[in-house]
C-alpha positions in Angstrom: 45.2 -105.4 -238.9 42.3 -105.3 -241.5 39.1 -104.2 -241.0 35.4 -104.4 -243.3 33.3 -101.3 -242.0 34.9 -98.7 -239.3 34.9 -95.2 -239.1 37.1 -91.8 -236.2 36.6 -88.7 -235.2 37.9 -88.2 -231.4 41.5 -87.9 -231.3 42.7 -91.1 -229.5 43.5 -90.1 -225.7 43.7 -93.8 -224.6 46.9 -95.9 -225.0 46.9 -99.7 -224.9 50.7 -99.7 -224.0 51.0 -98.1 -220.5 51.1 -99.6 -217.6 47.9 -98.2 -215.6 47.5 -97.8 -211.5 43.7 -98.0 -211.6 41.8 -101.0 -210.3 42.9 -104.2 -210.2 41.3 -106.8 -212.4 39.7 -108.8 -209.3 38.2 -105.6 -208.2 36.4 -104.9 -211.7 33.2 -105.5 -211.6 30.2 -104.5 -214.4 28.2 -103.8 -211.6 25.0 -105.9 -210.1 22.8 -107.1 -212.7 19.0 -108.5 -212.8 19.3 -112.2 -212.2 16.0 -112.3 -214.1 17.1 -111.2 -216.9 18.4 -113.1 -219.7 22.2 -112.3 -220.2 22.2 -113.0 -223.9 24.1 -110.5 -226.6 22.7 -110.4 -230.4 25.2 -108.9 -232.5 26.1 -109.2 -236.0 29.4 -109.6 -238.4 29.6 -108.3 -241.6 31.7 -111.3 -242.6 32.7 -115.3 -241.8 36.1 -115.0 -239.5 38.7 -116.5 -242.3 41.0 -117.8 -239.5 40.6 -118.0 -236.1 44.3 -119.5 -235.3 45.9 -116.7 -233.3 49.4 -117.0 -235.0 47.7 -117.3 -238.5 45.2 -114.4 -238.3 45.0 -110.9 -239.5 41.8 -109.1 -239.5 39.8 -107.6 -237.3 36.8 -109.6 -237.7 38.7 -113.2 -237.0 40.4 -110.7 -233.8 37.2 -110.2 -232.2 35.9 -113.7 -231.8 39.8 -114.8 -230.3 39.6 -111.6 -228.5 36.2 -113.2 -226.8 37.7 -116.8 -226.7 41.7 -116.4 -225.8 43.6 -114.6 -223.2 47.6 -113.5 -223.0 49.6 -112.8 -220.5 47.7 -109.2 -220.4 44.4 -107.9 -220.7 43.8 -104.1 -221.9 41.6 -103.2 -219.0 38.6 -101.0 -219.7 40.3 -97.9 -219.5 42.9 -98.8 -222.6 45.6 -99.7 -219.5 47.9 -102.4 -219.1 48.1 -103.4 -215.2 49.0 -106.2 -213.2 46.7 -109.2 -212.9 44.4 -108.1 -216.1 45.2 -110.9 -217.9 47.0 -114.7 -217.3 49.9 -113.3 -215.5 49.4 -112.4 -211.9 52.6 -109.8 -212.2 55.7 -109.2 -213.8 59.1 -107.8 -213.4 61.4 -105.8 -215.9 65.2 -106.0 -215.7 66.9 -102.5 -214.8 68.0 -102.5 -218.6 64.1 -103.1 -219.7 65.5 -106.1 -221.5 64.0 -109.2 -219.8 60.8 -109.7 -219.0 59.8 -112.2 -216.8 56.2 -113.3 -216.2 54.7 -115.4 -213.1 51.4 -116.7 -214.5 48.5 -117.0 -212.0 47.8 -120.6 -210.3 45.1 -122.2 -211.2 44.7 -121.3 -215.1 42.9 -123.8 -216.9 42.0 -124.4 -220.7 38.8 -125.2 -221.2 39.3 -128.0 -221.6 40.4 -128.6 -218.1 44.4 -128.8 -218.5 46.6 -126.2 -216.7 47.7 -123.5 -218.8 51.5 -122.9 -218.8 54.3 -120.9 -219.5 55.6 -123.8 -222.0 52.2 -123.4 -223.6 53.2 -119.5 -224.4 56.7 -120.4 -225.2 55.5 -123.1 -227.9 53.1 -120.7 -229.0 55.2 -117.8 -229.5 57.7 -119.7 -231.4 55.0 -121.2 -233.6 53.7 -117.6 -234.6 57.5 -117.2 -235.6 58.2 -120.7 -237.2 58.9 -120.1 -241.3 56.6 -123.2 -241.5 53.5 -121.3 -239.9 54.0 -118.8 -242.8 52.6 -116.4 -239.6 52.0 -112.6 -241.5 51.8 -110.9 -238.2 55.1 -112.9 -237.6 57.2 -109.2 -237.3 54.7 -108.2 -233.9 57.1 -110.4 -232.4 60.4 -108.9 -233.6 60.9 -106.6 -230.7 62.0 -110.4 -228.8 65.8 -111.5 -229.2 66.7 -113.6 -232.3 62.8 -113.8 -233.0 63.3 -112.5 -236.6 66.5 -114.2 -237.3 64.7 -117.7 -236.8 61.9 -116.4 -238.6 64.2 -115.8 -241.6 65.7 -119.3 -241.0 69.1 -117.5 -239.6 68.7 -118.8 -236.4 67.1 -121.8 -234.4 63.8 -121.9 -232.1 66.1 -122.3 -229.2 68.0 -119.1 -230.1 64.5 -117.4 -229.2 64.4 -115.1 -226.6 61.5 -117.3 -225.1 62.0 -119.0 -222.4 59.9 -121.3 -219.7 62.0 -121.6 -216.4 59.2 -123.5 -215.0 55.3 -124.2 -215.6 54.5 -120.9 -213.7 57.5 -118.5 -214.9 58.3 -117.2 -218.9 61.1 -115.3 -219.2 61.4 -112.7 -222.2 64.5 -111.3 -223.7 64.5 -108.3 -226.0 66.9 -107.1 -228.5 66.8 -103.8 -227.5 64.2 -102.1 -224.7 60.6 -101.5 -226.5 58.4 -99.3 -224.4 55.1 -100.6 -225.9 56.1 -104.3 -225.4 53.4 -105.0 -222.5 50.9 -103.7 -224.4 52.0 -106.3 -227.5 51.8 -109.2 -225.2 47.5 -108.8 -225.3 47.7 -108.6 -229.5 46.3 -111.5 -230.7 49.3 -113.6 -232.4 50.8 -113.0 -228.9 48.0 -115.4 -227.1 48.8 -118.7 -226.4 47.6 -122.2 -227.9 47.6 -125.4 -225.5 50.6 -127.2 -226.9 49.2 -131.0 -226.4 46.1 -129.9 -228.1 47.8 -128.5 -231.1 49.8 -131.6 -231.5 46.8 -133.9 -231.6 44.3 -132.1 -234.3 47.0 -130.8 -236.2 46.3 -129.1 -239.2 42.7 -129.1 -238.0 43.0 -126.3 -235.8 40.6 -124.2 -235.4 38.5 -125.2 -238.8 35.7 -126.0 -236.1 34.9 -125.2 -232.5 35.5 -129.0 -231.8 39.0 -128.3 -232.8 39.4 -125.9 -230.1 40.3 -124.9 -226.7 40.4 -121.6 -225.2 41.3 -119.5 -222.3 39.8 -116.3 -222.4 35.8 -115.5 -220.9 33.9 -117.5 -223.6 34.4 -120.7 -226.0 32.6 -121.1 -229.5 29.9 -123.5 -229.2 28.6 -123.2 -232.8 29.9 -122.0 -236.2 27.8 -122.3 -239.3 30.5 -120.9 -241.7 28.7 -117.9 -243.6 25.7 -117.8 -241.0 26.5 -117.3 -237.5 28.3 -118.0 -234.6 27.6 -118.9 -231.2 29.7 -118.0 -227.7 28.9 -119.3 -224.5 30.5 -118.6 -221.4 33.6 -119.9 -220.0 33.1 -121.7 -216.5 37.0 -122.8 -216.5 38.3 -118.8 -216.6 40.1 -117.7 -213.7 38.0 -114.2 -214.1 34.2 -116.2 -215.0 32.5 -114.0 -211.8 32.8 -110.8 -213.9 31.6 -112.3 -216.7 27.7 -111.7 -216.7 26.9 -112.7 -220.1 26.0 -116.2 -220.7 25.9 -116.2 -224.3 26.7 -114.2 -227.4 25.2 -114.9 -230.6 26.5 -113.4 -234.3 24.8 -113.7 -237.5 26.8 -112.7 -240.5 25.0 -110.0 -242.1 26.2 -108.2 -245.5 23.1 -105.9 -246.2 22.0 -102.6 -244.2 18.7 -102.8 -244.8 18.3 -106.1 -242.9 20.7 -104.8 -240.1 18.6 -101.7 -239.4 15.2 -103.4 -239.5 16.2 -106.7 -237.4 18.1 -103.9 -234.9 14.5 -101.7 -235.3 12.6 -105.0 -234.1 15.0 -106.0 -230.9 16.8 -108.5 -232.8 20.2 -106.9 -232.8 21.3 -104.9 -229.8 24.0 -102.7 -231.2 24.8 -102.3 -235.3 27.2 -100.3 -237.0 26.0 -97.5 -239.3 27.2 -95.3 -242.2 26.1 -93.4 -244.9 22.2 -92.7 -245.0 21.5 -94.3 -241.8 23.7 -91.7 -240.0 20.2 -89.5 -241.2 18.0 -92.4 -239.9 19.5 -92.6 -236.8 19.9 -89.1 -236.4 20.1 -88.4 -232.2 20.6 -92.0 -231.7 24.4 -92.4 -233.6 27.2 -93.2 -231.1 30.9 -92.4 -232.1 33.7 -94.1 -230.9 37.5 -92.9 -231.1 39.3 -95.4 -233.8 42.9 -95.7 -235.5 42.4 -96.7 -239.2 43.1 -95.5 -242.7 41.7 -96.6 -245.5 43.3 -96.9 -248.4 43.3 -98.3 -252.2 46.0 -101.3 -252.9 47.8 -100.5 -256.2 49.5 -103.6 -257.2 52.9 -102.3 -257.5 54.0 -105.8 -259.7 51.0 -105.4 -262.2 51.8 -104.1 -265.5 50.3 -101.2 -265.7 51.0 -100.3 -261.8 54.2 -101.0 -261.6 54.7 -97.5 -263.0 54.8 -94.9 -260.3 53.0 -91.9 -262.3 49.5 -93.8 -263.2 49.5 -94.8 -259.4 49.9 -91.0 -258.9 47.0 -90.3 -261.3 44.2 -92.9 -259.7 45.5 -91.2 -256.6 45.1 -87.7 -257.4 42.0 -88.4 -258.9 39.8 -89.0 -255.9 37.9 -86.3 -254.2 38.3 -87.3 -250.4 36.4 -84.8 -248.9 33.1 -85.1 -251.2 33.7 -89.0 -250.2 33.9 -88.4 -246.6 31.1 -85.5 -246.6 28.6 -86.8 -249.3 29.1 -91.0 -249.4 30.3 -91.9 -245.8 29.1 -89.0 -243.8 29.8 -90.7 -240.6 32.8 -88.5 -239.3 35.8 -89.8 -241.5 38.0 -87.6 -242.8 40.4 -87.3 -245.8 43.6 -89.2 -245.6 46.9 -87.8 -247.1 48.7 -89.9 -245.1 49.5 -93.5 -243.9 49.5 -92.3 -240.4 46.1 -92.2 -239.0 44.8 -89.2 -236.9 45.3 -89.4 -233.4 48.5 -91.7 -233.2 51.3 -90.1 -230.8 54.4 -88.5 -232.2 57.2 -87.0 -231.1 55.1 -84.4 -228.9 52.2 -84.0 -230.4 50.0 -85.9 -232.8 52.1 -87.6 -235.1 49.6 -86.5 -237.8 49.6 -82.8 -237.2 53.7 -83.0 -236.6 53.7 -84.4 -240.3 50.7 -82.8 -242.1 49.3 -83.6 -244.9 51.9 -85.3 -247.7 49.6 -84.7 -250.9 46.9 -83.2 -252.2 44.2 -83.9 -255.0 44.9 -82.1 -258.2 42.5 -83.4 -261.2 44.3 -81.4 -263.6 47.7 -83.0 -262.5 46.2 -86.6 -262.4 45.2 -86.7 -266.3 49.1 -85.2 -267.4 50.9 -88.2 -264.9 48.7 -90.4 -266.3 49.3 -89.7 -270.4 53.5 -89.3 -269.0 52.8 -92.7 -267.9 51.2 -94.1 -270.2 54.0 -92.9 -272.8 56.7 -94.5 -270.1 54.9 -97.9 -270.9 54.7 -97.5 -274.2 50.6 -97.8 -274.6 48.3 -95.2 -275.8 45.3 -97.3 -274.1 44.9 -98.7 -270.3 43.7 -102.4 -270.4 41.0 -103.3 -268.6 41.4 -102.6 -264.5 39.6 -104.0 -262.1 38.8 -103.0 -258.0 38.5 -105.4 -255.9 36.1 -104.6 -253.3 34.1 -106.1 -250.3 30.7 -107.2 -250.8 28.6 -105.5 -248.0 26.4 -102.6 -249.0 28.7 -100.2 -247.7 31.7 -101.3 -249.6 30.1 -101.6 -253.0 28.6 -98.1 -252.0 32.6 -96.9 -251.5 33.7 -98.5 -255.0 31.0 -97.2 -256.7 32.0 -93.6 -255.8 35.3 -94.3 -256.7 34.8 -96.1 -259.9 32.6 -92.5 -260.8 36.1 -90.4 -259.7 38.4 -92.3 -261.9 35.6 -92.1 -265.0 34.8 -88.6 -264.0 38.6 -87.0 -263.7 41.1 -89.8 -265.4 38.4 -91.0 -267.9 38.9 -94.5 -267.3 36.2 -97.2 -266.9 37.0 -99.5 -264.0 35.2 -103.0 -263.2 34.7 -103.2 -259.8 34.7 -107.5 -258.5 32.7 -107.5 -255.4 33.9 -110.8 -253.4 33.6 -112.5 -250.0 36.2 -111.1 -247.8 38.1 -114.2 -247.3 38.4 -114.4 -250.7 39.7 -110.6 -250.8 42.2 -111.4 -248.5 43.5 -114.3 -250.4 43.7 -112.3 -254.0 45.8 -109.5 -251.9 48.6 -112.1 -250.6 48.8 -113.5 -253.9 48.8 -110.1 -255.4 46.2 -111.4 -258.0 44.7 -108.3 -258.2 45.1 -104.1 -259.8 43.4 -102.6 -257.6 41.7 -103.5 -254.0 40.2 -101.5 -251.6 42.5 -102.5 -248.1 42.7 -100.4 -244.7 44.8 -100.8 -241.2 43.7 -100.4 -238.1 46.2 -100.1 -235.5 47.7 -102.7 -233.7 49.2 -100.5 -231.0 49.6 -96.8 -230.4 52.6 -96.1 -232.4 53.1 -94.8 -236.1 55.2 -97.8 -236.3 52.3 -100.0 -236.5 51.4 -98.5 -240.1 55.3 -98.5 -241.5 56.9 -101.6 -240.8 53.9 -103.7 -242.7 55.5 -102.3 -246.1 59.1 -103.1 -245.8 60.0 -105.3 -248.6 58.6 -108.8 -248.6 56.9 -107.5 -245.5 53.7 -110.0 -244.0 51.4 -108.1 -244.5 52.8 -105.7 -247.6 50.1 -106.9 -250.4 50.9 -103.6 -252.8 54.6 -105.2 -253.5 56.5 -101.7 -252.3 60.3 -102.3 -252.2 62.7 -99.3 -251.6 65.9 -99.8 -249.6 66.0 -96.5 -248.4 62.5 -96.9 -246.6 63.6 -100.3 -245.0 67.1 -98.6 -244.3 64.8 -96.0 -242.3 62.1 -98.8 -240.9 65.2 -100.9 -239.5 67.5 -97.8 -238.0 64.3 -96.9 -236.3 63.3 -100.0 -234.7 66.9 -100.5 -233.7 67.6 -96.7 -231.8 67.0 -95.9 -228.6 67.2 -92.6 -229.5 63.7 -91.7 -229.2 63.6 -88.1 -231.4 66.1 -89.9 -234.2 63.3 -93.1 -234.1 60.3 -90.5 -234.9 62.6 -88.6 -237.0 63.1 -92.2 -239.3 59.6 -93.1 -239.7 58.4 -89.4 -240.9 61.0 -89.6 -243.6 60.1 -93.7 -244.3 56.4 -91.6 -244.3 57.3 -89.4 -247.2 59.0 -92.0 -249.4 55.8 -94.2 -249.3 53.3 -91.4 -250.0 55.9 -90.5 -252.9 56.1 -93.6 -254.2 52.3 -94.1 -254.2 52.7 -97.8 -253.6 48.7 -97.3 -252.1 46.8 -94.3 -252.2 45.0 -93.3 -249.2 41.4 -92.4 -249.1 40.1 -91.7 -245.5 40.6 -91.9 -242.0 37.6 -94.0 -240.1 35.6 -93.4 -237.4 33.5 -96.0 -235.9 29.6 -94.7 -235.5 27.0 -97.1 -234.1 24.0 -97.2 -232.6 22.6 -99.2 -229.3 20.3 -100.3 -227.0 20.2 -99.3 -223.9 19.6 -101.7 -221.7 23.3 -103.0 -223.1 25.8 -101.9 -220.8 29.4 -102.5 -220.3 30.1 -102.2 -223.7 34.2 -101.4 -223.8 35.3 -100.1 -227.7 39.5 -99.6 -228.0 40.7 -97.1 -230.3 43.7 -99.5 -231.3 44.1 -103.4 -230.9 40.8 -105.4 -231.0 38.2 -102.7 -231.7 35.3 -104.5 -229.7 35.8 -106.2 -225.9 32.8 -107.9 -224.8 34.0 -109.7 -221.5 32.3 -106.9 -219.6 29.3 -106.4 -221.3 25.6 -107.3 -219.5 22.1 -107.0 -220.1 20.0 -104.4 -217.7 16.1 -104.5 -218.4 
């Protein structure tokens, strides 16, 4: 999923796809708290969510408010696990095959708005995320179920779905072919479910206010003033509200640093992120938490000029990663050469040191692909190229730096158009764009997660890659149960990307923060939804 400001530096350790043997959710508990004190939350978003429909999302900012207000069938507990009972289903049981699932929801589960919540709700939901009429972009997360991508290619029919409610209580899920990490999927957000009846009634208005709303996880949006703030409140109809201690969360959308740092230096903000020169004014007080993301310039692959694979090369080999990670970000990233972020699993290791590094920088080699380029396209001048970039400090502060590499090494002058990132977001699908600064966090713990998104015609592939070979080794991989010939696939799929240059990568993130103390229970995933609140309190 995308992300505005994150950074990495732990390797990640925790995975969101195994099943854990720890507590149970009933017995988690944040621990007593002050009744005195007031269990209020003031946190801040660098940007408006642009969709909070669960089967129409995709970033990370729109993740963490459903995160808050939705629950699936699971729950990644606070140690990164999966176990029975953390979420709406009480347990579950797996075929001897591993090819049907079938989940016993809890009794009791109630929307907010009061109506039971039901295994028809998840079956309309999941076949909603995969209807060709939702236009879904995270519609592939649900590929690993049988027939799911068929009907979302219109070669099959809903009921063809391997989704199926045998009764109010009971879903039953068929797989095309055994996917360890599937549990873990069922907690990603187009996987959590929408009250059917609901849905039908406001139509099209769905989530365009909190009025047009229900949820099911630990809080409910009370206010949204679009470009201002938004305000949570608790849930008193979720089946877990006794470990919820906060009462309310409130998020203003802040773009600028400066205001963040002094309204966090005056009490008004309990926990900000920070990078570049407020790592220095922070300096004993900077947090880090582990993180899966890469960062990584979208070079429109159907534009004129980018289209041609040796002037993607050059703006690639142009950049100085290291001077940008050490000297601009200095917040524990680290150069990318990869698509595969640090710390994602491989065959036996990390997949990232199993791999290594796929490219280097190389000024000298940058200018020559360019001018062999620009003879391939017949011009002896670039037209004018612009970056699309986000409009927080921090990312005009990154296409700024960038801008000065491409002048610096490639002697071309590049616009930079700072916009909202809704707006961004939009440009990317339509691929109205050169080039646009993008990044992935991941959606589970699996190198998967940052291959399949560029198959061709792919959800979520905004750089218009195609190459029949990579979705030859994308598909044979997702199809194998062959676990070494799997791994195998996607480090070759891997190396045709990176040598195709359809993006370039820039850095690997880290996420670096500071706190208050008094704010405790504060859970941060290294994969998924980045920040989980539900066990957060206030101690004075």
């Amino acid at each position: 999923m995308r992300f505005v400001t994150r950074t990495l530096i732990a390797i990640l350790v925790l995975s969101i796809l195994l099943t854990g043997c720890g507590k149970s959710a009933k017995d988690i508990s944040t621990t007593n708290t002050n009744s005195n004190v007031k269990q209020v939350l003031h946190l801040s978003l660098a940007n408006d969510p642009p969709m909070l429909d669960p089967q129409r999302a995709t970033d990370m900012t729109s993740f963490k408010i459903l995160n808050a207000v939705l629950e699936g069938l699971v729950r990644i507990d606070k140690d990164g696990k999966v176990e029975n009972g953390s979420g709406l289903a009480k347990d579950w049981t797996i075929s001897p095959d591993k090819l049907i699932y079938t989940f016993h929801l809890k009794d009791n589960i109630k929307w907010s708005d009061g109506n039971p919540i039901t295994a028809q709700d998840f079956e309309y939901s999941w076949k909603r995320a995969l209807d060709p009429k939702t236009a879904s972009e995270y519609a592939y997360i649900l590929y690993p179920i049988k027939n799911a991508e068929k009907y979302n290619s219109g070669k099959a029919s809903a009921d063809d779905v391997g989704v199926k409610a045998l009764d109010s209580k009971t879903l039953q899920v068929t797989l095309e072919m055994p996917t360890p990490y599937f549990l873990g999927l069922t907690s990603f957000i187009t996987y959590l479910p929408v009250e059917k009846s609901f849905v039908e009634k406001v139509g099209d208005k769905l989530a365009s206010s909190p009025d047009n709303m229900v949820f099911s996880g630990p809080f409910k949006l009370k206010e949204w003033n679009h470009e201002q703030n938004l305000t949570l409140v608790k849930n008193e109809n979720y089946w877990d509200k006794n470990n919820v201690k906060l009462s309310e969360i409130d998020l203003d959308i802040v773009k600028d640093l400066n205001t963040l740092a002094q309204n966090y230096d005056t009490g008004k903000y309990d926990e900000i992120g920070v990078t570049g020169d407020y790592i220095d004014k922070y300096k004993g007080q900077v947090k880090y938490a582990p993180n899966g993301e890469v960062y990584f310039v979208a070079l429109n692959n159907t534009n004129p000029i980018f289209k041609n694979a040796n002037i993607r090369r050059a703006f690639s080999l142009a950049i100085n990663r290291k001077e940008l990670a050490d000297n601009v970000l200095k917040d524990g990233s680290s150069p990318a050469y990869g698509i595969v972020p640090k710390g994602i699993p491989g065959e036996k290791d990390e997949y990232r040191k199993e791999v290594g590094d796929l490219f280097s920088e190389d000024t000298n080699k940058a200018k020559e692909l360019l001018n062999e380029g620009m003879k391939e396209l017949n011009i002896t001048k670039l037209p004018k190229i612009t970056l699309l970039a986000s409009d927080s400090d921090s990312g005009k502060k990154l296409a700024q730096a960038l801008q000065e590499f491409w002048k610096k090494n490639l002697g071309v002058d590049v616009e930079i158009q700072s916009m909202a990132f809704k707006v961004r977001l939009q440009r990317l699908k339509n691929k109205q764009y050169d080039m646009a600064i993008d990044d992935w966090i991941a959606d589970y713990n699996d190198p998967m997660t940052f291959l399949d998104m560029w198959v061709t015609n792919g959800g979520n592939n905004d750089s218009g890659f195609s190459d029949p070979e990579y979705d030859k080794l994308i598909n044979e991989a997702k199809s194998t149960p062959d676990a070494k010939l799997r791994m195998d696939d996607m480090k070759k799929a891997e190396k045709i990307f990176i040598d195709a240059m359809s993006v370039a990568p820039i850095y690997y993130s880290s996420t670096s923060y500071v706190q208050k103390d008094y704010v405790k229970g504060y859970v941060r995933h290294p994969v998924g939804v980045s920040d989980e609140w539900k066990w957060v309190y206030i101690e004075k």
